[in-house]
C-alpha positions as a Python dict, from the first residue, in 0.01 Angstrom:
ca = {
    (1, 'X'): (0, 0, 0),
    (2, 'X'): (-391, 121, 134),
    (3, 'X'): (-492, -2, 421),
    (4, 'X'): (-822, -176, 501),
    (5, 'X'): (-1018, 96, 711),
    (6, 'X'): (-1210, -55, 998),
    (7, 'X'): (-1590, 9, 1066),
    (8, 'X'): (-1736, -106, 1425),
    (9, 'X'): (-2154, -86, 1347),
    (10, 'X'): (-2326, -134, 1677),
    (11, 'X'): (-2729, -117, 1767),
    (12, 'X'): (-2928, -200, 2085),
    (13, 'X'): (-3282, -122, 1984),
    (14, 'X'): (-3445, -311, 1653),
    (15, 'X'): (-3466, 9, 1477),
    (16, 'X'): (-3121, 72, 1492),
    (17, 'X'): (-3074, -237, 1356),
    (18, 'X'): (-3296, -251, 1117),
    (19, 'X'): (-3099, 69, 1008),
    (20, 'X'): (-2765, -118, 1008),
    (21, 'X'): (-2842, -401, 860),
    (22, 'X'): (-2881, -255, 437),
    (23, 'X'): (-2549, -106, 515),
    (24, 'X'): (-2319, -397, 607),
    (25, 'X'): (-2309, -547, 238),
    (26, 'X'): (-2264, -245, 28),
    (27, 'X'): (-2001, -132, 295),
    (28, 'X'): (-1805, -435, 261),
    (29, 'X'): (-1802, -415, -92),
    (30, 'X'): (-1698, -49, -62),
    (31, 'X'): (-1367, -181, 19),
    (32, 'X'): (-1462, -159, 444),
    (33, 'X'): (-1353, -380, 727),
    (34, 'X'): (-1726, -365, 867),
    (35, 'X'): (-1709, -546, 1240),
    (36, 'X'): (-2101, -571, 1353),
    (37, 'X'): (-2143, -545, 1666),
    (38, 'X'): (-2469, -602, 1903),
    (39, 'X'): (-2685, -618, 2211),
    (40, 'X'): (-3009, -706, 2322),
    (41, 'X'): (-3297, -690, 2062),
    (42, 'X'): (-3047, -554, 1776),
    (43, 'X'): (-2859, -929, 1817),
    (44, 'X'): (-3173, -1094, 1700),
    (45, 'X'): (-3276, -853, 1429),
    (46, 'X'): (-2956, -913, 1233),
    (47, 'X'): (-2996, -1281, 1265),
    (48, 'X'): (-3338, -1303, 1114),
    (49, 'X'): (-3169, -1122, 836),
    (50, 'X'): (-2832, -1348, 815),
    (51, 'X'): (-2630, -1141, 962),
    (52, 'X'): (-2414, -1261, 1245),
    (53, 'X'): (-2368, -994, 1495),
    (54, 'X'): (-2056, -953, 1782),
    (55, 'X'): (-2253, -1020, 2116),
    (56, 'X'): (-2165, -735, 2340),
    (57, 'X'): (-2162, -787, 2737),
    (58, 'X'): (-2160, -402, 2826),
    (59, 'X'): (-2274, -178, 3063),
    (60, 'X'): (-2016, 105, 3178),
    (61, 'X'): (-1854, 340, 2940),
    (62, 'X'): (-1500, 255, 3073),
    (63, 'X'): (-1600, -135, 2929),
    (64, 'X'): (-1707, 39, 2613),
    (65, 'X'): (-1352, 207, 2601),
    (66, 'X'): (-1185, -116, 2656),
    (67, 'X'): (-1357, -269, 2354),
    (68, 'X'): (-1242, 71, 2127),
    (69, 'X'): (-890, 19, 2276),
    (70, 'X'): (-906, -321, 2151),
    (71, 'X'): (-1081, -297, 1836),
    (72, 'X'): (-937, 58, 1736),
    (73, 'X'): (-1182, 159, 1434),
    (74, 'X'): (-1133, 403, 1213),
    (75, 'X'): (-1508, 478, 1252),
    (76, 'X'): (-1800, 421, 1482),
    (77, 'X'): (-2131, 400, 1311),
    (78, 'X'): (-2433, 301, 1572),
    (79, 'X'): (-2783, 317, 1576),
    (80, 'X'): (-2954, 549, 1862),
    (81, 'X'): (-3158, 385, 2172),
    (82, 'X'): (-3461, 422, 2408),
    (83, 'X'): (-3288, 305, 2704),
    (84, 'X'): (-2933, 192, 2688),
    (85, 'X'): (-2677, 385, 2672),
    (86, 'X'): (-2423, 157, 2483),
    (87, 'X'): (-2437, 405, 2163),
    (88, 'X'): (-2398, 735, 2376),
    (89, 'X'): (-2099, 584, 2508),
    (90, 'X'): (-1936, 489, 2237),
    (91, 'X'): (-1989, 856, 2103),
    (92, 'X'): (-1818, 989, 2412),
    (93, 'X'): (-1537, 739, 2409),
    (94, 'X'): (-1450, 783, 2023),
    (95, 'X'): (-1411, 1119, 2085),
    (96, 'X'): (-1140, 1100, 2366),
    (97, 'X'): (-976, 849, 2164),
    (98, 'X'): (-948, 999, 1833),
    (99, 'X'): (-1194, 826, 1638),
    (100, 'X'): (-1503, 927, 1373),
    (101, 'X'): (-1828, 896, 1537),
    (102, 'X'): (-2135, 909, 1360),
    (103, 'X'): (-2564, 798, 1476),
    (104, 'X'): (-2801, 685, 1230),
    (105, 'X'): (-3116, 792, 1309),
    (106, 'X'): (-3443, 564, 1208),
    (107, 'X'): (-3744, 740, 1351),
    (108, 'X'): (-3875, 1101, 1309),
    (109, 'X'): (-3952, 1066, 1711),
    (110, 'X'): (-3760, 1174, 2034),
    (111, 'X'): (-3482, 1326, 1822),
    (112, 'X'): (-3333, 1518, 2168),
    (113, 'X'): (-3327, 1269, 2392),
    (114, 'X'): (-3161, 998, 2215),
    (115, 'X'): (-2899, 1209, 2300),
    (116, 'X'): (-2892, 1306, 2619),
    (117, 'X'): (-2835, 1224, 2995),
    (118, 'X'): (-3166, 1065, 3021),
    (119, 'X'): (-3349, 744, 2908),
    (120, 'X'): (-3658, 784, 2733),
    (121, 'X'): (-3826, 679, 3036),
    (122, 'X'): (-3722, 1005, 3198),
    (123, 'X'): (-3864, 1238, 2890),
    (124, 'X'): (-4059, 1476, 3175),
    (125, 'X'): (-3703, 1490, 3292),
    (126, 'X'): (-3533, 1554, 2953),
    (127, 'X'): (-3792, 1825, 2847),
    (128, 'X'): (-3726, 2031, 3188),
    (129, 'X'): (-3378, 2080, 3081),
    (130, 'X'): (-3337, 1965, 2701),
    (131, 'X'): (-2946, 1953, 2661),
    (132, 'X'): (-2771, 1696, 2447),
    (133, 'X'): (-2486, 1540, 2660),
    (134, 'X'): (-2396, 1302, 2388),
    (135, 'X'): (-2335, 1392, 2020),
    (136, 'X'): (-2132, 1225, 1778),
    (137, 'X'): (-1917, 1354, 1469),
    (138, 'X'): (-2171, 1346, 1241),
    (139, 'X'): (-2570, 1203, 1247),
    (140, 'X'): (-2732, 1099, 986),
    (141, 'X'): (-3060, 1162, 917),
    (142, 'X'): (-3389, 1055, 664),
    (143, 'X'): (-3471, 1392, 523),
    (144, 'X'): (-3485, 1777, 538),
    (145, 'X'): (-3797, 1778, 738),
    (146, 'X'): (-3600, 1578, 1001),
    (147, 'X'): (-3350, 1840, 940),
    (148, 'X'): (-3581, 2150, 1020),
    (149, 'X'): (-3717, 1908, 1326),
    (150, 'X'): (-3407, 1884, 1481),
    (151, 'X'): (-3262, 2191, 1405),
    (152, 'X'): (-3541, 2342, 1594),
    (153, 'X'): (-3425, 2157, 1895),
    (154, 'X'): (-3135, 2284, 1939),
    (155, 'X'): (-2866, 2031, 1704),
    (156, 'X'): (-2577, 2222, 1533),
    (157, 'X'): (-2676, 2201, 1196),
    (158, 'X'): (-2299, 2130, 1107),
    (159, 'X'): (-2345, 1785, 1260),
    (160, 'X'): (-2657, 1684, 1055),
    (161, 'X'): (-2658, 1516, 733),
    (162, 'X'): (-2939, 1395, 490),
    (163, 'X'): (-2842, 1041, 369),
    (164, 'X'): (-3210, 927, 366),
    (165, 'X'): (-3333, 609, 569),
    (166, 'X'): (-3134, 255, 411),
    (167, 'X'): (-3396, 55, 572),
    (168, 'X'): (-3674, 141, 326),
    (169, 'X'): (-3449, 0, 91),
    (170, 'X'): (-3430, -326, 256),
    (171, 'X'): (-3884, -277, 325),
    (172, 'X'): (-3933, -227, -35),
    (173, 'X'): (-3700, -535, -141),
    (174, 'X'): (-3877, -741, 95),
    (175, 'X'): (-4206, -704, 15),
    (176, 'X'): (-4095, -773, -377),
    (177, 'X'): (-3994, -1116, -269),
    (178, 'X'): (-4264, -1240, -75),
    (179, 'X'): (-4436, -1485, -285),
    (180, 'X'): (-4764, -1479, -425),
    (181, 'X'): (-4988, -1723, -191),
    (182, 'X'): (-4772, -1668, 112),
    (183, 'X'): (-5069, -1428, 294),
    (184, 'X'): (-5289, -1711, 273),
    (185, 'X'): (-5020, -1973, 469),
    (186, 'X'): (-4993, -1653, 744),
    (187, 'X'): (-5339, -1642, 834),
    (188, 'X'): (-5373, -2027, 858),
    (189, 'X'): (-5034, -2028, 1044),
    (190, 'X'): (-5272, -1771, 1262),
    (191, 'X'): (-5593, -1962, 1291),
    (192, 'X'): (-5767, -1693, 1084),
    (193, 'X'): (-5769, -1872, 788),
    (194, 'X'): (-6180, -1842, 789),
    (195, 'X'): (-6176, -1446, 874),
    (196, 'X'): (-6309, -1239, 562),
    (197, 'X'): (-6062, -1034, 654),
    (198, 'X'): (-5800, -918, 871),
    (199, 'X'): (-5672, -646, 1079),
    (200, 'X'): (-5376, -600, 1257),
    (201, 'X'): (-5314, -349, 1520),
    (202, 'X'): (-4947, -256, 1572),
    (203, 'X'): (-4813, -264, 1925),
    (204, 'X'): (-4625, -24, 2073),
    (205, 'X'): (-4447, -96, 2427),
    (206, 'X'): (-4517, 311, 2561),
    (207, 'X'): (-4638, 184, 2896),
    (208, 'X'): (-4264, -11, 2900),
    (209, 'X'): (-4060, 319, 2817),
    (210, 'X'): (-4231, 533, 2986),
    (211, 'X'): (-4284, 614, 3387),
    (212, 'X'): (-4649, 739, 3295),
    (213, 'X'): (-4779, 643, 2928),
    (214, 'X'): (-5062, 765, 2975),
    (215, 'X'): (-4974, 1101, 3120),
    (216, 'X'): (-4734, 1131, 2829),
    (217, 'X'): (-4933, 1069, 2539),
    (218, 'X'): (-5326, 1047, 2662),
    (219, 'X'): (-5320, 737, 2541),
    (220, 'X'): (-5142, 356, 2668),
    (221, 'X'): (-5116, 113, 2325),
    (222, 'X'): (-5369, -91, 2592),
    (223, 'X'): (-5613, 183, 2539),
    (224, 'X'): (-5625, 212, 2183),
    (225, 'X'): (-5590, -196, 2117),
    (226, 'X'): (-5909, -183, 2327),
    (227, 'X'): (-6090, 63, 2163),
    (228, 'X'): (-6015, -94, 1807),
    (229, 'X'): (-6129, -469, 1928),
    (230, 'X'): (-6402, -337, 2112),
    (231, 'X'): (-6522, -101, 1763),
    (232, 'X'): (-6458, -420, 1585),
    (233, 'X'): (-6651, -627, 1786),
    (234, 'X'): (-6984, -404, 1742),
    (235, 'X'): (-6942, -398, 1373),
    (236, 'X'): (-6768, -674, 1246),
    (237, 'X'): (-6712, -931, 1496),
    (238, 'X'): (-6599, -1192, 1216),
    (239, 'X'): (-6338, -1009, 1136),
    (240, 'X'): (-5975, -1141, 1201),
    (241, 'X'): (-5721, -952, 1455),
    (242, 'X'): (-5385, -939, 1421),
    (243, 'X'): (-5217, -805, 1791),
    (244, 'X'): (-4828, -747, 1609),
    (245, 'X'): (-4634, -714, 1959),
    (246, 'X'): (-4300, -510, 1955),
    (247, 'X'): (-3984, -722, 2001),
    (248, 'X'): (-3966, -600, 2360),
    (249, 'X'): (-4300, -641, 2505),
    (250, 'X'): (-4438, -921, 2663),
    (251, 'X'): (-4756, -1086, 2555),
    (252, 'X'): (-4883, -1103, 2909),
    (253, 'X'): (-4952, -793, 2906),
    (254, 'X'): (-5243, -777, 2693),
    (255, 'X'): (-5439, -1080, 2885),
    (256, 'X'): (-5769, -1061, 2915),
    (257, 'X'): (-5843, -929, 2525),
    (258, 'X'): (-5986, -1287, 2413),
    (259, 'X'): (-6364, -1397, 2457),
    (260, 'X'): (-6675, -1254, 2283),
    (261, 'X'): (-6536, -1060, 1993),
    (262, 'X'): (-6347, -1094, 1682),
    (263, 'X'): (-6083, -1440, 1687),
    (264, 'X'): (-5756, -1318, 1797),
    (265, 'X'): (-5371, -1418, 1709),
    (266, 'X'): (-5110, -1272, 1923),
    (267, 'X'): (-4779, -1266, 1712),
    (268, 'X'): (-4470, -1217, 1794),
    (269, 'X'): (-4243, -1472, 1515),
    (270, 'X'): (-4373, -1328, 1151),
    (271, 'X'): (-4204, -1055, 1011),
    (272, 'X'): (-4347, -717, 980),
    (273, 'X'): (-4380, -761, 594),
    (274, 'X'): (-4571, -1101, 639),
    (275, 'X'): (-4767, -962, 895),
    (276, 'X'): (-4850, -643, 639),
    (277, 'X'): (-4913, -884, 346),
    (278, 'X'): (-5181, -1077, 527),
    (279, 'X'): (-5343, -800, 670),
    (280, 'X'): (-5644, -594, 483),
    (281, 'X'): (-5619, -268, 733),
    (282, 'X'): (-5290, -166, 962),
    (283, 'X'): (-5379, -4, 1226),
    (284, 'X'): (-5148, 158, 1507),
    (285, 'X'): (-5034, 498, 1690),
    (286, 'X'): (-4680, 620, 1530),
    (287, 'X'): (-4501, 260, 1438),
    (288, 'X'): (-4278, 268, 1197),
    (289, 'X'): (-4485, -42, 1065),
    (290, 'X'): (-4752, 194, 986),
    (291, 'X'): (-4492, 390, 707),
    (292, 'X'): (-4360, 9, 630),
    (293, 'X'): (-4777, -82, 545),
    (294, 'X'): (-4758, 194, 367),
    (295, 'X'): (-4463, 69, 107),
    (296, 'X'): (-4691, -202, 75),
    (297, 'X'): (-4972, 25, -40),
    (298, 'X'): (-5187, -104, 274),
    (299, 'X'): (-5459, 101, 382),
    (300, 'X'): (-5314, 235, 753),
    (301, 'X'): (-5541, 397, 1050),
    (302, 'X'): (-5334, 601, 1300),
    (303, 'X'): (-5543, 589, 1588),
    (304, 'X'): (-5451, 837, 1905),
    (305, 'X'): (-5781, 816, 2135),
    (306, 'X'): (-5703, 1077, 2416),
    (307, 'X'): (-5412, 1251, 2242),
    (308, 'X'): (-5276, 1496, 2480),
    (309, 'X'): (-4982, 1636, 2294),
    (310, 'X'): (-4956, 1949, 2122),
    (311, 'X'): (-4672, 1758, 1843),
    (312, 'X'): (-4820, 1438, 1747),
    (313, 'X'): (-4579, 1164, 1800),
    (314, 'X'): (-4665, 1023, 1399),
    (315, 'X'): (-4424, 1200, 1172),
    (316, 'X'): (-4690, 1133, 838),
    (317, 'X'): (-4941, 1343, 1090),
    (318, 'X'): (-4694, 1597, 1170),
    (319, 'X'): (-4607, 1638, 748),
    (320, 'X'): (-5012, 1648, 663),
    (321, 'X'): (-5019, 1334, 492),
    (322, 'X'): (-5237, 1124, 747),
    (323, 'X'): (-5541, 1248, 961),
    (324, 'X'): (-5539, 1105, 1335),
    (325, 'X'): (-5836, 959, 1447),
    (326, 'X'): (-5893, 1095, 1797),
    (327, 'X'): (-6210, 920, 1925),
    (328, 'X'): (-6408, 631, 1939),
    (329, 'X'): (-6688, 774, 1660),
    (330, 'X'): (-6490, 848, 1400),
    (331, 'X'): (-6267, 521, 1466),
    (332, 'X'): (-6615, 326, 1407),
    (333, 'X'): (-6650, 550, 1072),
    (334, 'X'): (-6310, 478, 973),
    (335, 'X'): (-6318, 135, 1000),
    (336, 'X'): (-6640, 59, 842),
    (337, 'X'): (-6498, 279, 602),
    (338, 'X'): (-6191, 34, 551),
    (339, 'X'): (-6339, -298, 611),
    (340, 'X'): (-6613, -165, 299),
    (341, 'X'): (-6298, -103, 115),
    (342, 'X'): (-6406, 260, 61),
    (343, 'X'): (-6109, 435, 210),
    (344, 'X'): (-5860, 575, -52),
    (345, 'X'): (-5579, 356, -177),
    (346, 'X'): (-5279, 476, -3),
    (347, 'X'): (-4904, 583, -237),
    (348, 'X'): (-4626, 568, -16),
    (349, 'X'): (-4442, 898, 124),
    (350, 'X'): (-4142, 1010, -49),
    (351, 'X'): (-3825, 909, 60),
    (352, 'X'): (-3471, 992, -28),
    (353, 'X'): (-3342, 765, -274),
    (354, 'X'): (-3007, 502, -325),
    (355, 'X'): (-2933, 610, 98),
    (356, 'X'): (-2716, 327, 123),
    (357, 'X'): (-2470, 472, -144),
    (358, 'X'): (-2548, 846, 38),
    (359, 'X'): (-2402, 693, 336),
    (360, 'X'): (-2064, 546, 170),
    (361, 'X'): (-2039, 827, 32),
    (362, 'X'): (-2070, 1054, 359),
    (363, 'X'): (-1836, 815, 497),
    (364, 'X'): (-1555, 809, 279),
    (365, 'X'): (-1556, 1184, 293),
    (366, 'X'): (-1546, 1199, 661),
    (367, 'X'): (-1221, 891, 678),
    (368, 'X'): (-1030, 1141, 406),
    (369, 'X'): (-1135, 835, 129),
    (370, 'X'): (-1171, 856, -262),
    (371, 'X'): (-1526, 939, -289),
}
């Protein structure tokens, strides 16, 4: 008689989650016990998707070994975080007690330090001695330029393996089912129902990760949200703005942004996808909304005023596929550019196809299953 094998899924951040989420139903139909399991921002992601996620109280690694003792998977599959350290604990603690371990990764960002000793807010910290403390079994990762990326910085290549990103999956099927009209009932929901058209700038909460934003990047997401409403302002003032906050910032923080300019809607309850769909021009720094606008065949700006780094932080930069714009001259170009609707329609990046099946497949290998 087979037994059922066990799978404990577990995110903190959304795009771990967001990760997770296209792999619960094929797994369970795979012939998987899939437990999900959740904190923080993760819990609410998989409930605006139907999914019911375990509510984890944790904060120690010996009450994330408690929680293996009692749930004793066969397998760990997580997502990778900023900040807690749920995920990197579970690593260590599947290790000691026997079981698979393996990370999904969902950004082509911060690869090192999502597994080490420090928190993303510590990256000066991280970068002075870049050792990975924490490493699962196995980590699965979008692509083979991921693979050179991290290979570079120091992972064992035997731990790395290319099942492609399952989320796209899940952007692409979403965007098929939003119906026709719908962009319309967004912008009223908005009060920009009178806007020609609309732009939305996608937040990012740097100045929330990390101890100095600006230091880090040359830029704060409050610096480049001002230069875009302040651009927009001097050449299109009737224009509509979109501000798209990030599930973990707080919409204080941008006070002060409304007055004499283009009408304003700070949103933080649509989805990405509605937000794309009723938008004419997405513009941000390295969000994975910009790649998601870009499923959507949405014209995208990634703007990086003040840019400091030697590696840009926006993966479709890094591959050649997207040109920063770097200061306030050629953002005004650009955008008159985009709001003429002169700029070139976008085509999606390629991505590695069916990943959800790649990853049953990688998993069943590694639990000793018929593939």
């Amino acid at each position: 008689m087979t037994t059922t094998r066990r799978l404990l899924l577990f995110a903190h951040d959304p795009g771990g989650a967001n990760t997770l989420i296209p792999l619960v139903r094929p797994l369970r139909e795979g012939g998987f016990d899939v437990l999900l399991c959740g904190k923080g921002p993760a819990l609410a992601r998989y409930a605006a998707h139907g999914l019911s996620g375990d509510p984890w109280d944790v904060e120690t690694e010996e009450q994330v070994a408690e929680k293996l003792r009692n749930i004793r998977p066969d397998l760990v599959l997580t997502g990778t975080s900023a900040d807690d350290f749920t995920e990197k604990f579970l690593w260590q603690q599947a290790k000691t007690l026997g079981i698979t371990s393996v990370a999904i990764l969902d950004q082509w960002i911060n690869y090192g330090i999502r597994f080490s000793e420090w928190p993303i807010s510590r990256m000066s910290q991280y970068e002075a001695h870049p050792t990975h403390a924490f490493l699962p079994d196995r980590i699965f990762i979008m692509d083979d330029f991921a693979r050179q990326e991290m290979r570079a910085a120091g992972f064992p290549d035997k731990r790395l393996v290319v099942t492609g990103q399952p989320y796209f999956e899940l952007v692409r099927q979403g965007f098929a089912e939003i119906p026709t009209g719908h962009a319309r009932q967004v912008r009223h929901e908005l009060g920009l129902a009178d806007c020609g058209q609309v732009v939305t700038f996608v937040s990012e909460p740097l100045s929330q990760l990390y101890e100095n934003a600006e230091a880090e990047f040359g830029y704060t997401e409050h610096s480049i949200f001002s230069a875009l409403y302040q651009t927009l302002a001097e050449l299109s003032p009737q224009t509509g703005v979109i501000l798209k906050l990030h599930p973990r910032e707080n919409p204080d923080s941008y006070r002060g942004f409304s007055g004499n300019g283009p009408k304003l809607a700070v949103d933080q309850t649509h989805s990405p996808w509605e937000i794309i769909d009723a938008s004419d021009l997405v513009v941000g720094m390295s969000s994975m909304m910009l790649i998601e606008a870009l499923i959507a065949r949405k014209p995208i700006l990634c703007v990086q005023i003040g840019l400091n780094r030697a590696e840009n932080p926006f993966v479709l930069v890094r591959r050649g596929r997207v040109s920063p714009i770097l200061t306030r001259e050629s953002l005004a170009k650009t955008l008159r550019d985009g709001l003429s609707g002169s700029l070139p329609k976008p085509s999606p990046p390629p991505f590695k196809e069916d990943p959800a099946e790649r990853v049953l497949k990688e998993i069943r290998a590694l639990l000793g299953a018929p593939v």
